[in-house]
C-alpha positions as CSV (number, residue, x, y, z in Angstrom):
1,X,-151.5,-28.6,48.4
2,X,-154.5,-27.3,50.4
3,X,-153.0,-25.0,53.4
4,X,-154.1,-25.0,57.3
5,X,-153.6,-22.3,59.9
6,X,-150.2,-23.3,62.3
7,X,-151.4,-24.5,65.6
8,X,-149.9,-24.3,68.5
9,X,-151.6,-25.5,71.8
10,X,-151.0,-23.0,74.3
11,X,-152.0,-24.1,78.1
12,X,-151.4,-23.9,82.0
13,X,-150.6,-27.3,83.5
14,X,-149.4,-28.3,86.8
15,X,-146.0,-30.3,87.5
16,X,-148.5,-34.0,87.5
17,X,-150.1,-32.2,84.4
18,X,-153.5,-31.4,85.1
19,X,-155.5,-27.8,83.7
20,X,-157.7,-26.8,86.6
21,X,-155.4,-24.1,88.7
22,X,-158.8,-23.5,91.1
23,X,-157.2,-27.4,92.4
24,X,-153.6,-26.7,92.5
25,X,-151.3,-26.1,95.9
26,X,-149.9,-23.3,96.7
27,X,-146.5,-22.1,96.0
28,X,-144.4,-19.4,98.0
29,X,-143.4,-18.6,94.9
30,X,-146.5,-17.0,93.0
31,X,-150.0,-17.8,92.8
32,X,-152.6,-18.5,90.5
33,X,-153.4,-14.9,89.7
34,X,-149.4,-15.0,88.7
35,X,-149.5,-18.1,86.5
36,X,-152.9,-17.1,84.7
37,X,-151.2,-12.9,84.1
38,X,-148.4,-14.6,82.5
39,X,-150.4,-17.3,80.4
40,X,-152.4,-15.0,79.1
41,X,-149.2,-12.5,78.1
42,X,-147.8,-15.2,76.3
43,X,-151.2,-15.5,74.5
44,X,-151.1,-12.4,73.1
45,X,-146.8,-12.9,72.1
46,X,-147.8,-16.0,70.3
47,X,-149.7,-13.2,68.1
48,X,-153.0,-15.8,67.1
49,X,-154.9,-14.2,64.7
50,X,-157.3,-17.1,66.1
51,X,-158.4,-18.9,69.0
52,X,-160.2,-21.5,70.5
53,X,-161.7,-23.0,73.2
54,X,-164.0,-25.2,74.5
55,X,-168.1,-24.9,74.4
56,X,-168.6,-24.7,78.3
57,X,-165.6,-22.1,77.8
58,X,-167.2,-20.4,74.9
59,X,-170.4,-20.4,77.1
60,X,-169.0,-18.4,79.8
61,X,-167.8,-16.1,77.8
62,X,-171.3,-15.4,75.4
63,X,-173.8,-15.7,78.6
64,X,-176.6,-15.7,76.0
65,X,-179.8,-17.1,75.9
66,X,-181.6,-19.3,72.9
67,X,-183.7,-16.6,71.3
68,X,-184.3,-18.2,67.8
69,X,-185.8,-15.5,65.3
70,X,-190.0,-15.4,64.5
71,X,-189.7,-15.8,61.0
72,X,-186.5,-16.2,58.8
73,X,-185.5,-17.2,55.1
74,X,-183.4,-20.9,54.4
75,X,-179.8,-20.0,56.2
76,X,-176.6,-20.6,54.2
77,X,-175.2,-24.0,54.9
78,X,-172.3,-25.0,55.2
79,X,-170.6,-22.0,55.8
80,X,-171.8,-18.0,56.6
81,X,-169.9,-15.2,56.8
82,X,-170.6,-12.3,58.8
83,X,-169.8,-8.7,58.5
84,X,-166.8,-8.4,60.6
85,X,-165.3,-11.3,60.4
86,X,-162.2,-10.4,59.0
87,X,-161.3,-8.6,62.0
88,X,-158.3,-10.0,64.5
89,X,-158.4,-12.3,66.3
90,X,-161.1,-14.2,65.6
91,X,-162.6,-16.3,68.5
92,X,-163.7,-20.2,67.2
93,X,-165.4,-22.8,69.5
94,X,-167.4,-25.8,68.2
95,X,-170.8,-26.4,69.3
96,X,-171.4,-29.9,67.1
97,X,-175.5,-29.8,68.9
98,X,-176.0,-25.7,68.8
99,X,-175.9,-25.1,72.2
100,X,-174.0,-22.3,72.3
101,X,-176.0,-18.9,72.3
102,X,-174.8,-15.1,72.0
103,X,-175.4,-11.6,73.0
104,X,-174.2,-9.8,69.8
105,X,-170.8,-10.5,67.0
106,X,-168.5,-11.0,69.2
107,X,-167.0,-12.0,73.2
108,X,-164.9,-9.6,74.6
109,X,-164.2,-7.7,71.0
110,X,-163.3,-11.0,69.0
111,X,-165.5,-11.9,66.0
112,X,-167.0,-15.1,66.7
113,X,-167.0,-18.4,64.5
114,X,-168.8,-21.2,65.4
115,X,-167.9,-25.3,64.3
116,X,-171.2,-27.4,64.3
117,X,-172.5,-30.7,63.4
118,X,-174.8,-31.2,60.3
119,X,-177.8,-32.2,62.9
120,X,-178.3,-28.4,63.8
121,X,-181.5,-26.6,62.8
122,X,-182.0,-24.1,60.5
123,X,-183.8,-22.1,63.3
124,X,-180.4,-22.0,65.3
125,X,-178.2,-21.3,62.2
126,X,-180.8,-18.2,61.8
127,X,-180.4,-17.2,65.3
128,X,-176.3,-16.8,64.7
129,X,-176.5,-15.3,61.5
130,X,-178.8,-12.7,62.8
131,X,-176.2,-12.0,65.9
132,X,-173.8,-11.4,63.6
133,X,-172.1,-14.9,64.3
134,X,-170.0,-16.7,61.7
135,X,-170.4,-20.6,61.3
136,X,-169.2,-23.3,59.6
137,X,-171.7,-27.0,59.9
138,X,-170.0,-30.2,58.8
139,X,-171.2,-32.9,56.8
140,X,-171.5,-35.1,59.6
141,X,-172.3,-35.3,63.2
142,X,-169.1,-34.1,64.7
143,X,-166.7,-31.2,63.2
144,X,-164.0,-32.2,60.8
145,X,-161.2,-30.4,62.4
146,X,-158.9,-31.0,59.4
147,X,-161.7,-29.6,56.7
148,X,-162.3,-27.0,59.2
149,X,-158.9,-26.0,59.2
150,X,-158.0,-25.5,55.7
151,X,-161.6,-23.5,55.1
152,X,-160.1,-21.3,58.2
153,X,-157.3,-20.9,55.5
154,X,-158.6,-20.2,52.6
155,X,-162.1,-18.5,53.7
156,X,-161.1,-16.9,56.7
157,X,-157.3,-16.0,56.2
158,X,-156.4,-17.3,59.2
159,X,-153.0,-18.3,59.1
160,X,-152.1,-18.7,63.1
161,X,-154.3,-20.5,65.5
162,X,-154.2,-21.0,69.4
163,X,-155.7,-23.9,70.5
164,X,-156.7,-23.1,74.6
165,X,-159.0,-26.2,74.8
166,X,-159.2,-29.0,77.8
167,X,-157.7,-32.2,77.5
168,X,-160.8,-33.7,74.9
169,X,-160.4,-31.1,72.4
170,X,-156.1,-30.4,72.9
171,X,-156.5,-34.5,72.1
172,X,-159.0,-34.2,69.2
173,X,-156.0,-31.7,67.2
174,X,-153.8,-34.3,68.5
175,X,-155.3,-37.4,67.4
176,X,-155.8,-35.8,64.1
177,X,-152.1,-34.5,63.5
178,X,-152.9,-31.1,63.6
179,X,-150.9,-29.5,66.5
180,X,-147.6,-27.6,65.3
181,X,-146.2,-26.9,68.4
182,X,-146.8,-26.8,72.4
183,X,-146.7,-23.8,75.1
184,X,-147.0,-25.0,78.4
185,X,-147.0,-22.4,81.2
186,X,-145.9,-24.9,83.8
187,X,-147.2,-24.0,87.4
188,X,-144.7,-24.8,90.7
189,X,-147.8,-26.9,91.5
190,X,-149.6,-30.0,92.2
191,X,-153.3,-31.0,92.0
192,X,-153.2,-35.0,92.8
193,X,-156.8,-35.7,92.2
194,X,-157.5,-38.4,90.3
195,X,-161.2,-37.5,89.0
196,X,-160.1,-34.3,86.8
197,X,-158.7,-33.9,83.4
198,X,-155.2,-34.3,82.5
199,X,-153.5,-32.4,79.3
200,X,-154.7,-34.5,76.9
201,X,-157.6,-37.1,76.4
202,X,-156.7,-39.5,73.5
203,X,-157.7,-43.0,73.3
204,X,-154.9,-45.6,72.6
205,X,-152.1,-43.7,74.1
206,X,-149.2,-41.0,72.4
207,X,-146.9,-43.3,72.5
208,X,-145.4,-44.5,68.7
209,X,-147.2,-41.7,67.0
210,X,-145.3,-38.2,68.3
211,X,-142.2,-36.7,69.1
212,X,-141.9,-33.3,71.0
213,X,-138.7,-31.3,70.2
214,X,-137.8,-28.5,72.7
215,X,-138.0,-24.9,71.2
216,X,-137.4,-22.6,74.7
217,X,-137.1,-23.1,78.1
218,X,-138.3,-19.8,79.9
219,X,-138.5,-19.0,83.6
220,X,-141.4,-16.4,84.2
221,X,-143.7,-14.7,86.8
222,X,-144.5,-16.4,89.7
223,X,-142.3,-19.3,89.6
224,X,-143.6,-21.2,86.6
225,X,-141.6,-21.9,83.1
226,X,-142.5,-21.6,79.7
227,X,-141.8,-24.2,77.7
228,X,-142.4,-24.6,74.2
229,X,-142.4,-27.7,71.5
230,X,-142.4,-28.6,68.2
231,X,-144.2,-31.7,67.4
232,X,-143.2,-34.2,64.9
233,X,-144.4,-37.5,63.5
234,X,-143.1,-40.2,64.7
């Protein structure tokens, strides 16, 4: 049986579930800066030796510019390794068009690996291999999260992985059965817009297809609660 990494999907939400704390009300209790110090010190309990986020996310963090090499040999495809990249944790995003661009190996320390589509060019591929940058390109258009997984497995060794996405990409691992477990850092806040993302983006609805099973109930800094979940088929 081919192994995958556990996942858990570890995220702030507000009480009407939404992921953008810039929106939220206040709370005489804590604050943003309160809910955000104690998401991220559960991140680091939940001991990932990988996460991942988003590409606008990924973006943020790289702030690097296309600079495609002069000349180059044929890169590896599908999958490159680069020197460093058994290191912990590693730091995945995918980039299915290759949009995504780097100063050097790694954002803040972290090894980067990126997920992209089979339409990306060999001039881009060249580009991350000579940063230093780990990739994996699927055989079609989008990334195969579940291949993607178990070559995180067996290629990479990873064997825990923290999903921090937005609601399109915590809803892709959903969709796809691949989430192990929830930690939600609930905020004593609202954000009652009705033009931002909620938790999850999943078309045809949960309902029928999962079951959560509280783990822990934890009150923490600034008000909010920690809980976490175990997901289970339906």
């Amino acid at each position: 049986m081919t192994q995958r990494p556990h996942v858990v999907c570890h995220m702030t939400s507000s009480i009407d579930g939404r992921l953008h704390p810039s929106r939220y009300t206040q709370s005489p209790d804590g604050a943003v800066k309160d809910w955000s110090g104690a998401y991220e010190a559960i991140h680091d309990r939940l001991e990932g030796d990988a996460w991942l986020v988003g590409r606008t996310t990924m973006a943020e963090m790289a702030k690097g510019e296309a600079h495609p090499p002069a000349s180059f040999e044929t890169p590896a495809r599908p999958l490159h390794r680069a020197a460093g990249s058994e290191r912990r944790p590693l730091a995945i995003a995918p980039d299915t068009q290759g949009r995504l661009h780097f100063r050097g190996p790694d954002v803040g320390g972290d090894p980067v690996l990126v997920l992209l589509g089979d339409g990306v060019s060999d001039a881009h591929l060249a580009e991350l291999a000579a940063d230093g940058v780990s990739y994996l390109v699927s055989d079609g258009a989008e990334v195969d999260l579940p291949r993607a997984l178990e070559i995180l497995a067996a290629e990479f060794g990873v064997k825990r992985l923290l999903v921090e996405g937005g609601a399109a990409i915590n809803g892709s691992f959903l969709a796809a059965g691949l989430v192990d477990e929830l930690s939600v850092v609930l905020a004593p806040a609202l954000d009652g817009g009705t033009d931002v993302e909620g938790i999850v983006a999943f078309d045809g609805g949960l309902k029928g297809r999962f079951q959560l099973s509280l783990q822990s109930a934890q009150t923490i800094e600034g008000g909010a609660v920690h809980l976490r979940y175990r997901v289970l088929s339906a």
